[in-house]
DRENDO-1510 file (C-alpha; in Angstrom, 1 decimal, always signed):
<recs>
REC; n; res; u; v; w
REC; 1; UNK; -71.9; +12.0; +7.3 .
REC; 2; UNK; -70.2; +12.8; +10.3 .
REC; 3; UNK; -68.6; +9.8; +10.9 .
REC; 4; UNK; -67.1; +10.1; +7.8 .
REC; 5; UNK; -65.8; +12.7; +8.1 .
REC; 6; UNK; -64.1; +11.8; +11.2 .
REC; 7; UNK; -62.9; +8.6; +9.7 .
REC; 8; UNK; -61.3; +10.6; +7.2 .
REC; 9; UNK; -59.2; +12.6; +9.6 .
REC; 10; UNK; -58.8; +9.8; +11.1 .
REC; 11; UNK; -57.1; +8.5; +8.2 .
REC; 12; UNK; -55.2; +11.7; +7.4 .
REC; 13; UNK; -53.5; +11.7; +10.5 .
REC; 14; UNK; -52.7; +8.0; +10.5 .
REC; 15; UNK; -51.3; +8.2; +7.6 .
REC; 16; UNK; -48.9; +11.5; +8.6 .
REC; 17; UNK; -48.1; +9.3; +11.6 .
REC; 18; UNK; -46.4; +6.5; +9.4 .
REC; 19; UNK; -44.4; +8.7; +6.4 .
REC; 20; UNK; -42.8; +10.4; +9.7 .
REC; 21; UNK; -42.3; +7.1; +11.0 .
REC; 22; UNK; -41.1; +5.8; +7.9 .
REC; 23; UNK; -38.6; +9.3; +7.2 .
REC; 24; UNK; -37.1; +8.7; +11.1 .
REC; 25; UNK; -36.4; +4.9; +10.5 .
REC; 26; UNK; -34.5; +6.0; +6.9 .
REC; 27; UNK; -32.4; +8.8; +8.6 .
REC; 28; UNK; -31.9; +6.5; +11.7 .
REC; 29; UNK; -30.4; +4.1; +8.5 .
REC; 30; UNK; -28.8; +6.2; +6.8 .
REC; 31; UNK; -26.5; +7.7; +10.2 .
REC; 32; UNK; -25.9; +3.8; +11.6 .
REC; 33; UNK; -24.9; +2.0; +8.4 .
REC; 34; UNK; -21.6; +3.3; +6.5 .
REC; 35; UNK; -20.0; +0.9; +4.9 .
REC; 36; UNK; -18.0; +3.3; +2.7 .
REC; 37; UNK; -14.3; +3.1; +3.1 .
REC; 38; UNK; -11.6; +6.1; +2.5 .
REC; 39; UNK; -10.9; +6.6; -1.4 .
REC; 40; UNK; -7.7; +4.7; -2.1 .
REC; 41; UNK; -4.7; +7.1; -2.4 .
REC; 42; UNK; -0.6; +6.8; -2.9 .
REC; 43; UNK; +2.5; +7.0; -0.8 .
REC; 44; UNK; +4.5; +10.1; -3.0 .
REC; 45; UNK; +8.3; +9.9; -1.5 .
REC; 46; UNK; +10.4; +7.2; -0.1 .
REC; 47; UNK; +13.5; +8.9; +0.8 .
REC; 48; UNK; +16.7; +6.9; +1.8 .
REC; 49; UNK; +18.8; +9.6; +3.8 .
REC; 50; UNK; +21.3; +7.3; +5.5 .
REC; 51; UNK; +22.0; +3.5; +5.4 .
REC; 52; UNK; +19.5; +3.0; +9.0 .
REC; 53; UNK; +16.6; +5.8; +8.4 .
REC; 54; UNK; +14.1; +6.3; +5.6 .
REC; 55; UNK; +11.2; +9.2; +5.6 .
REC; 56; UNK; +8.1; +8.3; +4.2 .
REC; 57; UNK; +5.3; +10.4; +2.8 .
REC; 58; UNK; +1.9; +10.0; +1.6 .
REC; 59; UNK; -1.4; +11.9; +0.3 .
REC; 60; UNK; -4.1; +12.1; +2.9 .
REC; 61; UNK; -7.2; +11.1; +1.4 .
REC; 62; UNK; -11.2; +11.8; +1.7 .
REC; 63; UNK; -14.5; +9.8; +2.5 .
REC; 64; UNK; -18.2; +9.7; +1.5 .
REC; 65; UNK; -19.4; +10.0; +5.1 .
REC; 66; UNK; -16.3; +11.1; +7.3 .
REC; 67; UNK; -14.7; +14.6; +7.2 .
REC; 68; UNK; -11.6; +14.5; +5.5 .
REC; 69; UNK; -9.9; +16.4; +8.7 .
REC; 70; UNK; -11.3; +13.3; +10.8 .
REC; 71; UNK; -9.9; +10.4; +8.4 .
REC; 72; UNK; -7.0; +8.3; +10.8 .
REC; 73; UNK; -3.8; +7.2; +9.6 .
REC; 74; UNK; -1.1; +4.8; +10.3 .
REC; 75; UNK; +2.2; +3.5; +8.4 .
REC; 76; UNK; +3.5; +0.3; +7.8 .
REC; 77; UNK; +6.2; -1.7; +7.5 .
REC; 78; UNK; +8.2; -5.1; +7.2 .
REC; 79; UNK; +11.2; -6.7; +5.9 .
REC; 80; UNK; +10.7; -8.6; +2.2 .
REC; 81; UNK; +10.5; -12.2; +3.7 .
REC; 82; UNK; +9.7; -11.1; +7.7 .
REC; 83; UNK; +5.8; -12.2; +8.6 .
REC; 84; UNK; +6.9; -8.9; +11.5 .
REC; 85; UNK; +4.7; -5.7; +10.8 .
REC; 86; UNK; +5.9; -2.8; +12.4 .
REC; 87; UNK; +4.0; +0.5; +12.6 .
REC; 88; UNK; +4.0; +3.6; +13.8 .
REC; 89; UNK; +1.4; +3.7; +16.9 .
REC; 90; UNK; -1.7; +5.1; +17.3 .
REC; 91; UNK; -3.7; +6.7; +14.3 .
REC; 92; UNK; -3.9; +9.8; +13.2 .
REC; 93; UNK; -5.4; +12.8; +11.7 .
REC; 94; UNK; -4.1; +14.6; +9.1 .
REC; 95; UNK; -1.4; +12.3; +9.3 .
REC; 96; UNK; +1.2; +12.6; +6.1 .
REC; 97; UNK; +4.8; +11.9; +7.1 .
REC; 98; UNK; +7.0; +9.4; +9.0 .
REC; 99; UNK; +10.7; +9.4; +9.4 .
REC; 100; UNK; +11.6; +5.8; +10.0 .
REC; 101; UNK; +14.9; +4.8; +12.1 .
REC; 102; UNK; +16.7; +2.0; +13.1 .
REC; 103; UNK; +16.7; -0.2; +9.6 .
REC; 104; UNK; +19.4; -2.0; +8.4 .
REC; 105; UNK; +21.7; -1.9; +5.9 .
REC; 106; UNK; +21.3; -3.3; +2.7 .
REC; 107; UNK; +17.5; -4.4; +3.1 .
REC; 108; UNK; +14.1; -4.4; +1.3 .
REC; 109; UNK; +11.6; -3.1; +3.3 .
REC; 110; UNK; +7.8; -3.3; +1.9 .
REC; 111; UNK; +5.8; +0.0; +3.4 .
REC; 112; UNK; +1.8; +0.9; +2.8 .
REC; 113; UNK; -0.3; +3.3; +4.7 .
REC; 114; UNK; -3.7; +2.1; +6.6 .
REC; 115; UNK; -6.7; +4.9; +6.4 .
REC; 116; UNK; -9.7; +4.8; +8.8 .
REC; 117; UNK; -13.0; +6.5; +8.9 .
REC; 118; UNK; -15.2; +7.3; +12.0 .
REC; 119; UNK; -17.5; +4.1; +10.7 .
REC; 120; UNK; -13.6; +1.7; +11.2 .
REC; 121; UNK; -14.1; +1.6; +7.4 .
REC; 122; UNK; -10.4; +1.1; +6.2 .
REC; 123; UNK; -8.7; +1.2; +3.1 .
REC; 124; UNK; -4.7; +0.0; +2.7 .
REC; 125; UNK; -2.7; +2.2; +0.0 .
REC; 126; UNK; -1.0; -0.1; -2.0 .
REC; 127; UNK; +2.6; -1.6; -1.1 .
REC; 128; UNK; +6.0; -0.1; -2.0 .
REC; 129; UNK; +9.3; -1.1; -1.8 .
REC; 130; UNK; +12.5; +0.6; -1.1 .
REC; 131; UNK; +16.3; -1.1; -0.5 .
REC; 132; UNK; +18.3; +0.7; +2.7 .
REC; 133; UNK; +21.8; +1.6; +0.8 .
REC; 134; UNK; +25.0; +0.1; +2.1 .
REC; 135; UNK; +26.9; +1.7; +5.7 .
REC; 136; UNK; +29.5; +4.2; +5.3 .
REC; 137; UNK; +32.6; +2.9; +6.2 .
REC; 138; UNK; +34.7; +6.0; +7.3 .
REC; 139; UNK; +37.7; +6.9; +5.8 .
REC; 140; UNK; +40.6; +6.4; +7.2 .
REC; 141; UNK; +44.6; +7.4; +6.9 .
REC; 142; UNK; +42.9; +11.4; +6.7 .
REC; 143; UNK; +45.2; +13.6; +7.2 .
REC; 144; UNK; +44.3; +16.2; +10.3 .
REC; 145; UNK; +47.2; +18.3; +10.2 .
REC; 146; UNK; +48.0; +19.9; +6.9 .
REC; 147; UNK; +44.7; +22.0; +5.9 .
REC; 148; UNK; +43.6; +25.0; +4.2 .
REC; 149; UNK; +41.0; +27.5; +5.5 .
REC; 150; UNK; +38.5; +28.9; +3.1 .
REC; 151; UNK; +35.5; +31.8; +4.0 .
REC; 152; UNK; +33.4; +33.3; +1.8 .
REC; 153; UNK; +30.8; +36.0; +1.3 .
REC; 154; UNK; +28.7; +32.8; -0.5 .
REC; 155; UNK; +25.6; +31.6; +0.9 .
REC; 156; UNK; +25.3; +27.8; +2.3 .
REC; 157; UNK; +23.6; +26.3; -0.1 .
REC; 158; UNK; +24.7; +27.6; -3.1 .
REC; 159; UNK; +27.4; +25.7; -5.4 .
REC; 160; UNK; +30.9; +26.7; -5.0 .
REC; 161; UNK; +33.7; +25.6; -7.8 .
REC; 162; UNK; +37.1; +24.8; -7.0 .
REC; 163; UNK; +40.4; +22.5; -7.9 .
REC; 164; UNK; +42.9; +20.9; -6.0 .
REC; 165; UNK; +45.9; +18.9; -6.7 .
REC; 166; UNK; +48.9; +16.9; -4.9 .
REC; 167; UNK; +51.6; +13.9; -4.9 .
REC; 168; UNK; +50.0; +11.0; -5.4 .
REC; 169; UNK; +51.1; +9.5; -2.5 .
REC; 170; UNK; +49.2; +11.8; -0.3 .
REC; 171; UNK; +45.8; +12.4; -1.9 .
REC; 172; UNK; +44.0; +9.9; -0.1 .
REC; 173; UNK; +44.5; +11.9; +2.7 .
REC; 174; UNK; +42.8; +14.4; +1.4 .
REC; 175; UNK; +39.1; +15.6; +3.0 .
REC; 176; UNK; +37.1; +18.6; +2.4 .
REC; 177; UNK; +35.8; +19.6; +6.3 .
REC; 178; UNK; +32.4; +21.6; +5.4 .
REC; 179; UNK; +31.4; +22.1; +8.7 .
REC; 180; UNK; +34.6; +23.3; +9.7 .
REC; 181; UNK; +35.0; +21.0; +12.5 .
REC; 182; UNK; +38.1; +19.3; +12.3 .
REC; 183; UNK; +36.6; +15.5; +11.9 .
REC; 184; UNK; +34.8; +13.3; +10.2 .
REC; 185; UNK; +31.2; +13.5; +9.2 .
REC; 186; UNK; +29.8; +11.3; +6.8 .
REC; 187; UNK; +27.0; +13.3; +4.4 .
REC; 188; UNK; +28.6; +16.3; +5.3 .
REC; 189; UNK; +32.3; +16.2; +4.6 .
REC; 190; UNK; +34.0; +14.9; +1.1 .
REC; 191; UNK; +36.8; +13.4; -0.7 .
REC; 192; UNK; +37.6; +15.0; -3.0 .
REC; 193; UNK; +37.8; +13.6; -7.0 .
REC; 194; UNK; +41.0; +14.9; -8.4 .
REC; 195; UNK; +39.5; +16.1; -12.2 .
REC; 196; UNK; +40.0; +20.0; -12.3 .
REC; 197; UNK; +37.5; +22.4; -11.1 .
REC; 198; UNK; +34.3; +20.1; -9.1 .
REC; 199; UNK; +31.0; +21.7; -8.2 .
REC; 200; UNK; +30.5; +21.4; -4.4 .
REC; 201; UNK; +27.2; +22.9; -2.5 .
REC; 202; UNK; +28.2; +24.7; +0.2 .
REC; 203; UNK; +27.8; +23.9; +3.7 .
REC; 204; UNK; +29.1; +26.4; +5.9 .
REC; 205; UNK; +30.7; +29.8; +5.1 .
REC; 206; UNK; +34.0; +29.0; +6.7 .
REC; 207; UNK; +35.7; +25.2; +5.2 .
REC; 208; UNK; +38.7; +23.6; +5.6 .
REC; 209; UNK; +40.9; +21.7; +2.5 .
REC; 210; UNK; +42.8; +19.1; +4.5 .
REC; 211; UNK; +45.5; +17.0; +3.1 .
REC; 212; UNK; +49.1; +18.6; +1.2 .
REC; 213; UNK; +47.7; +20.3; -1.2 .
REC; 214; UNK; +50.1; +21.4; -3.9 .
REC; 215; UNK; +47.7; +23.4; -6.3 .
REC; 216; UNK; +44.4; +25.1; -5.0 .
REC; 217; UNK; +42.5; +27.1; -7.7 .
REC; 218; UNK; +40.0; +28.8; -6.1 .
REC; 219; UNK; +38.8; +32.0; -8.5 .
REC; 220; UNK; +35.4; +33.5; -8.5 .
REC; 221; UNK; +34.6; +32.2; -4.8 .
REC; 222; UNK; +33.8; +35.7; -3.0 .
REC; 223; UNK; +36.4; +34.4; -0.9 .
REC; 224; UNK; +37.3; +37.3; +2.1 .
REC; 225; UNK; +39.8; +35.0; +4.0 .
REC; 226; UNK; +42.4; +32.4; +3.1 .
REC; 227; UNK; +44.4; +30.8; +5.6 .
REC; 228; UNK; +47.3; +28.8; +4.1 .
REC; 229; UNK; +50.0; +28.9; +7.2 .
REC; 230; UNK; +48.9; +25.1; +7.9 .
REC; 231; UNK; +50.0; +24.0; +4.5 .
REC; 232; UNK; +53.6; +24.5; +3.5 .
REC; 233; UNK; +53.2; +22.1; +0.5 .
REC; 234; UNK; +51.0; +24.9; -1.4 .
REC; 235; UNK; +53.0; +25.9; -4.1 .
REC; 236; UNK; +50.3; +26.9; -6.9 .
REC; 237; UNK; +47.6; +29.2; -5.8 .
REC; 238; UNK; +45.3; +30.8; -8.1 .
REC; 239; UNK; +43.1; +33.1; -6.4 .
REC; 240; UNK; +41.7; +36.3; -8.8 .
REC; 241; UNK; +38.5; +38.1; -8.6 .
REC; 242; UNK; +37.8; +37.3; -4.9 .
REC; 243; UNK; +36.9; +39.4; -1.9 .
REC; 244; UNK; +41.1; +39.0; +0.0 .
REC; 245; UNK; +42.3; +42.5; +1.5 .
REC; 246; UNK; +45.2; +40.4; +2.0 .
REC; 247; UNK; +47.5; +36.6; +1.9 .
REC; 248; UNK; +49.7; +35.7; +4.6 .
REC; 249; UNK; +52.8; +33.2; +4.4 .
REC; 250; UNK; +53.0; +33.2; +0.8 .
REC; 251; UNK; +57.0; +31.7; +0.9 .
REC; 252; UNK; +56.3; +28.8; -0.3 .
REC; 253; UNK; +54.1; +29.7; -3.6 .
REC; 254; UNK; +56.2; +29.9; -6.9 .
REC; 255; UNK; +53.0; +30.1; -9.1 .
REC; 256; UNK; +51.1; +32.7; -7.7 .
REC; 257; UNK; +47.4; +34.2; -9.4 .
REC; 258; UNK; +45.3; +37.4; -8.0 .
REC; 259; UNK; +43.7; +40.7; -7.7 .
REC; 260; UNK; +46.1; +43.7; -7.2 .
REC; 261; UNK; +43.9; +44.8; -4.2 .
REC; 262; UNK; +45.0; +42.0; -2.5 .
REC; 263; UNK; +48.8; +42.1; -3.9 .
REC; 264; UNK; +49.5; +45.5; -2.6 .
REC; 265; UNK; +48.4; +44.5; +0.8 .
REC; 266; UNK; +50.4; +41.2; +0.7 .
REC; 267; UNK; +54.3; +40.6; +0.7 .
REC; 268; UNK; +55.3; +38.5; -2.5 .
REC; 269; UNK; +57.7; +35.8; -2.3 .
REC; 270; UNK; +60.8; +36.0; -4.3 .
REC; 271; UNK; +61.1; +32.6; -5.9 .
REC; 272; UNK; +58.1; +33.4; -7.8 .
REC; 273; UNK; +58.5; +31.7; -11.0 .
REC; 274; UNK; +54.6; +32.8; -12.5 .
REC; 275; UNK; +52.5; +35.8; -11.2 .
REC; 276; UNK; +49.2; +36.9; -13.2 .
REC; 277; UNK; +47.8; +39.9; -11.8 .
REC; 278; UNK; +43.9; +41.3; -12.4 .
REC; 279; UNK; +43.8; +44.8; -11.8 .
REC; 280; UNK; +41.2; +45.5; -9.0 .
REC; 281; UNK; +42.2; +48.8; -7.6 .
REC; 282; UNK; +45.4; +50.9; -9.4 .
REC; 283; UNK; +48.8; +49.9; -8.9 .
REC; 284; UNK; +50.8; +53.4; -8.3 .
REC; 285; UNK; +54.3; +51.4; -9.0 .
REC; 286; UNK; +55.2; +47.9; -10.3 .
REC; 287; UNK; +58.5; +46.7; -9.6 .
REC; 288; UNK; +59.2; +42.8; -10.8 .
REC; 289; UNK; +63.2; +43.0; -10.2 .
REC; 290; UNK; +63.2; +41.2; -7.3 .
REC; 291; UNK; +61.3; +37.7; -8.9 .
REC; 292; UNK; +64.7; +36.7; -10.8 .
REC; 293; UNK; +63.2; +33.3; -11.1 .
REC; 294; UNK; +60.3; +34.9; -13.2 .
REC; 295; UNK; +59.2; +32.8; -16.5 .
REC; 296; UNK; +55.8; +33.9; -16.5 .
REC; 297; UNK; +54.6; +37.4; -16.0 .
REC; 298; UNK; +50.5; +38.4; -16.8 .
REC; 299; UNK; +49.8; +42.0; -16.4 .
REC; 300; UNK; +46.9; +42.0; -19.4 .
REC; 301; UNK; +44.0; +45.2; -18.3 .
REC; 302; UNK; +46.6; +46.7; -15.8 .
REC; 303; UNK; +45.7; +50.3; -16.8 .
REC; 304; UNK; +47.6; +51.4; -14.2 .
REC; 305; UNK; +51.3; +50.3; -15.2 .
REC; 306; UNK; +52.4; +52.6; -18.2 .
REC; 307; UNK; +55.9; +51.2; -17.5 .
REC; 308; UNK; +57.8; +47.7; -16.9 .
REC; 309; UNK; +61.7; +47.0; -16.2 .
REC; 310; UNK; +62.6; +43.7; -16.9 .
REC; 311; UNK; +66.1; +43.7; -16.8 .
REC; 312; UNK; +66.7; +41.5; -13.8 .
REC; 313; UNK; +63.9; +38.9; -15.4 .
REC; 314; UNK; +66.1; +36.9; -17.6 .
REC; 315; UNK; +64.4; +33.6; -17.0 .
REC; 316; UNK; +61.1; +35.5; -18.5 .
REC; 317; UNK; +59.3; +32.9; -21.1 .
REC; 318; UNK; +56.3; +34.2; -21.5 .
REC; 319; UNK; +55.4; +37.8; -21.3 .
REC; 320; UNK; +51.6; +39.5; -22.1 .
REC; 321; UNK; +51.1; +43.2; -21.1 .
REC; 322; UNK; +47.5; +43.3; -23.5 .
REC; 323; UNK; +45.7; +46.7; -22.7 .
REC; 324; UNK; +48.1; +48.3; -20.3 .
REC; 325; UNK; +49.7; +51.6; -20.9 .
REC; 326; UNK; +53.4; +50.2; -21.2 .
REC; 327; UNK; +54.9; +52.6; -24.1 .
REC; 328; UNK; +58.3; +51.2; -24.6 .
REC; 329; UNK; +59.6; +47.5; -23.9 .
REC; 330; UNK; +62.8; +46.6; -23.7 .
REC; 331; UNK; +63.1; +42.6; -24.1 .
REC; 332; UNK; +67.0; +42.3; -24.8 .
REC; 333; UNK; +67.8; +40.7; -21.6 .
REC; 334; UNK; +65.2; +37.7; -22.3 .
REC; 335; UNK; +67.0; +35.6; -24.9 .
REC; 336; UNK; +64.3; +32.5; -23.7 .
REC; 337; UNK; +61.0; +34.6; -24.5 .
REC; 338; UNK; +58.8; +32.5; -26.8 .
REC; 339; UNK; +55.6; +34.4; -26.7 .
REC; 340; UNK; +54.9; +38.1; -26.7 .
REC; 341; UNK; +51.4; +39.2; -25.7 .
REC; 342; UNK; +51.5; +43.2; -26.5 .
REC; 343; UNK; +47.9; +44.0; -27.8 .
REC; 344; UNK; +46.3; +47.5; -27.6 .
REC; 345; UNK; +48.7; +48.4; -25.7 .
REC; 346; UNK; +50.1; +52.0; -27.5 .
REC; 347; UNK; +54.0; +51.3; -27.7 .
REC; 348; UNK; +56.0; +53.3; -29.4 .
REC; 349; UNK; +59.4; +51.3; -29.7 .
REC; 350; UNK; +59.9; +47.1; -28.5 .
REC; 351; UNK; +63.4; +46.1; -28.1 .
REC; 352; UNK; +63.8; +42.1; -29.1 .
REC; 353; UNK; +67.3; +41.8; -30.6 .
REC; 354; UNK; +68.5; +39.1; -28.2 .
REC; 355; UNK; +64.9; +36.9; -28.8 .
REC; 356; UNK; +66.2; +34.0; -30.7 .
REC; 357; UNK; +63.0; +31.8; -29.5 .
REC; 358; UNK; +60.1; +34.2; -30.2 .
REC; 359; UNK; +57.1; +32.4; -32.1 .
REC; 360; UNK; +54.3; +33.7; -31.0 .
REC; 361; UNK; +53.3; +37.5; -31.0 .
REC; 362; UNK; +50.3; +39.4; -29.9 .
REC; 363; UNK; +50.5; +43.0; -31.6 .
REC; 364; UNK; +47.7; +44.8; -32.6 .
REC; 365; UNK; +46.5; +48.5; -32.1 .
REC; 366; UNK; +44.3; +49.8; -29.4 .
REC; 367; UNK; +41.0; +51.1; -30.1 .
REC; 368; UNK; +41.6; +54.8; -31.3 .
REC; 369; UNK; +44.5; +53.1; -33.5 .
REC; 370; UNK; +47.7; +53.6; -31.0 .
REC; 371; UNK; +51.0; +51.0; -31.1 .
REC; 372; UNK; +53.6; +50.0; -33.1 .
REC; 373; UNK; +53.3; +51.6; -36.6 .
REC; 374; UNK; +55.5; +52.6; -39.6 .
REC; 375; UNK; +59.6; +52.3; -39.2 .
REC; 376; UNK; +58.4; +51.6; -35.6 .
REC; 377; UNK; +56.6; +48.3; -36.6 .
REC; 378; UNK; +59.0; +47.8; -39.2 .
REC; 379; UNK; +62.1; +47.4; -36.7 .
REC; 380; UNK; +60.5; +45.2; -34.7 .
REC; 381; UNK; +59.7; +42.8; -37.4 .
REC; 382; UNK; +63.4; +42.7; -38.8 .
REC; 383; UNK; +64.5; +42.2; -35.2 .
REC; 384; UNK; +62.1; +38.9; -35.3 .
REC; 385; UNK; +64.0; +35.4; -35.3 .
REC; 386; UNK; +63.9; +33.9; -39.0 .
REC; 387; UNK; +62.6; +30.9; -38.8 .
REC; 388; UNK; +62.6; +27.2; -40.5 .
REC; 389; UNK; +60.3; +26.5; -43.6 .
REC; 390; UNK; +57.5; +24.7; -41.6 .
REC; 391; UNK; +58.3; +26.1; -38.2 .
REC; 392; UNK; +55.5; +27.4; -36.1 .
REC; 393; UNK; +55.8; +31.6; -35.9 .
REC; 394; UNK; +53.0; +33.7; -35.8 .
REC; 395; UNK; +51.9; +37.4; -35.2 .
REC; 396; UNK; +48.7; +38.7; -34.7 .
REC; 397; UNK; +48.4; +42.3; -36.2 .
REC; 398; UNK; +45.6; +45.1; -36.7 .
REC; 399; UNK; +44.1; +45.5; -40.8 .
REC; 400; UNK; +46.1; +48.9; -40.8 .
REC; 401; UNK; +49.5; +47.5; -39.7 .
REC; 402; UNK; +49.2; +45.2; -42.4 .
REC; 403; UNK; +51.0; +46.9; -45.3 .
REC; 404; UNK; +52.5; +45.2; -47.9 .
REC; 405; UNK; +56.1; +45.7; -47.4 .
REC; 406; UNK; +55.1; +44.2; -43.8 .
REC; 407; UNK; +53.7; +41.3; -45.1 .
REC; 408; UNK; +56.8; +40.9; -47.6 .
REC; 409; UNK; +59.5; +41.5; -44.4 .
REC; 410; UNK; +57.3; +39.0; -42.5 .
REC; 411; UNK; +57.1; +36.4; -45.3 .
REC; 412; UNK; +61.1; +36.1; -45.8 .
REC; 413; UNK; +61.4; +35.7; -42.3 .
REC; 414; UNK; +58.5; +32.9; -42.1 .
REC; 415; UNK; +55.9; +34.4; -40.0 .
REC; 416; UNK; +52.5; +33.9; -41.2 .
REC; 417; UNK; +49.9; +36.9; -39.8 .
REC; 418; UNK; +46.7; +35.0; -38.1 .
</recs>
């Protein structure tokens, strides 16, 4: 009996002995042999940002056995047709990114990333292509002399709108410096397309407009400089709702647009033939006498003019004074005017007996019903021009000015009310 029972103990232990045995050899298995390799992932972005570099980016990936922060990594890449492989060194961890340099132009390059885990298990992401663009040839013939310097309150980065025009001769001279720099960079600096106001993204607070620039319209810009004295070819600037206290050497401009802040800090030039002003700050007195080349004058929300003398403006063409606080008008030393913008505006009296060419009038009331009304209104439109069956001649008028006998004095004469 007792050797039984030893014998079974015996047993017992033997048996313990071998399923450790057995459990050490498994784990001892399981830790030596990985033949698991990294789970196949993607390259994301191939970016082109010049003719000679490229930056490359990829998803880092995970394995059964290796900690994903452990996986390796290495990028690489040929020419279509080259048995050459490049790559870029040493693998590494957490590895995502490679900015390659020293490509060239006009070339298909084949690229795939390599992935190894602490076992040398590797897996190859599959192959992409990507075509190097073509090299930059610099422009040349650009002019460096003749610019135009810009600053603004605008952030870089943001999207400025702007227009510029010139001879045709000389526009392909014409650079935009972002970087303010005075040459040349390509990806920075533009040329300019020549088709009315173009979105740019700005660069750098301060730019420069090279080239002779005839027209520059530049509203809406938060502009607080402008520098034209390196550009006597400027003849048409349009620069309203901006940021100036100020514009110097404006002798050469005949078409001028802006703010009245900045006009009453700014000497005028005489030859002016166009001048639009936006009210900004009050005007205390407006005096146009001295612009006897005028043929354009815009004064329209100038709440601060409640008079205008115009009788040394008898090249005026086109006149519009809508919402100011002008009461009388006296237009009988503009036998040229065509078209007569005078809406809520409260006038009492309009002189046009010398206005041959008037076709085109602006004339309602303003708001709490003040303007030309009654015998007032009534002088004014027998004083009109009477004009051709078929010829264009319109005037705009508020429902209460619209009386019959007005419609009848306007009819005979050939007006039509719009």
């Amino acid at each position: 009996m007792k050797l039984i029972k030893d014998l079974q103990k015996g047993t017992y232990l033997l048996l313990m002995i071998v399923a450790l045995v057995v459990i050490s050899c498994s784990k001892n298995d399981n830790n030596s042999i990985d033949t698991e390799s990294p789970i196949l992932a993607t390259i994301t972005k191939i970016e082109t940002t010049a003719f000679d570099t490229a930056t490359i980016t990829w998803d880092l990936t995970t394995d059964g056995q290796t900690d994903a922060k452990e996986l390796t990594y290495q990028l690489l890449w040929q020419m279509r047709g080259s048995s050459e492989v490049k790559n870029s060194g040493t693998p590494k961890a957490l590895f995502s990114t490679y900015k390659l340099t020293g490509l060239t132009e006009k070339t298909t390059y084949r690229v795939w990333v390599k992935v190894w885990d602490k076992a040398g298990n590797t897996t190859e992401y599959l192959v992409q292509e990507f075509t190097t663009p073509a090299k930059p040839i610099n422009p040349t013939g650009l002019d460096t002399t003749n610019y135009i310097q810009l600053t603004t309150e605008k952030k870089v980065g943001e999207i400025i709108s702007f227009s510029i025009d010139g001879d045709k001769i000389d526009k392909k001279g014409f650079w935009i410096d972002f970087n303010n720099n005075g040459k040349w960079d390509e990806g920075i600096d533009v040329l300019p397309k020549f088709e009315g106001y173009l979105d740019y993204t700005l660069k750098s607070q301060t730019f420069r407009i090279y080239g002779k620039v005839i027209e520059l319209f530049c509203e809406y810009l938060e502009l607080t400089d402008l520098n034209i004295s390196h550009n006597p070819f400027l003849r048409t600037l349009l620069v309203e709702n901006n940021k100036l206290p100020s514009i110097k050497n404006l002798e050469h401009i005949t078409v001028l647009s802006l703010d009245s802040h900045t006009m009453l800090n700014s000497t005028l030039p005489t030859n002016l033939s166009f001048l639009d002003i936006t009210e900004t700050t009050a005007i205390p007195a407006f005096d146009v006498k001295a612009f006897k080349n005028l043929t354009v004058l815009l004064i329209n929300g100038c709440k601060s003019i409640h008079s205008l003398d115009l009788s040394q403006n008898p090249q005026l063409v086109r006149l519009e004074i809508n919402n100011t606080n002008i009461t009388t008008l006296d237009l009988s030393k503009q036998p040229n005017l065509a078209i007569l913008h005078a809406s809520e505006a409260p006038l009492t009296s309009v002189n046009i007996q010398e206005n041959t060419e008037l076709h085109w009038v602006l004339l309602e009331l303003t708001k709490d019903g003040k303007g030309l009304m009654g015998t007032a209104l009534l002088d004014f439109i027998k004083a009109l021009p009477t004009k051709k069956v078929g010829a264009v001649a319109n005037i705009k008028l508020s429902p209460a000015q619209q009386t019959d006998v007005v419609k009848s004095l306007l009819q005979s004469k050939h007006w039509e009310i719009y």
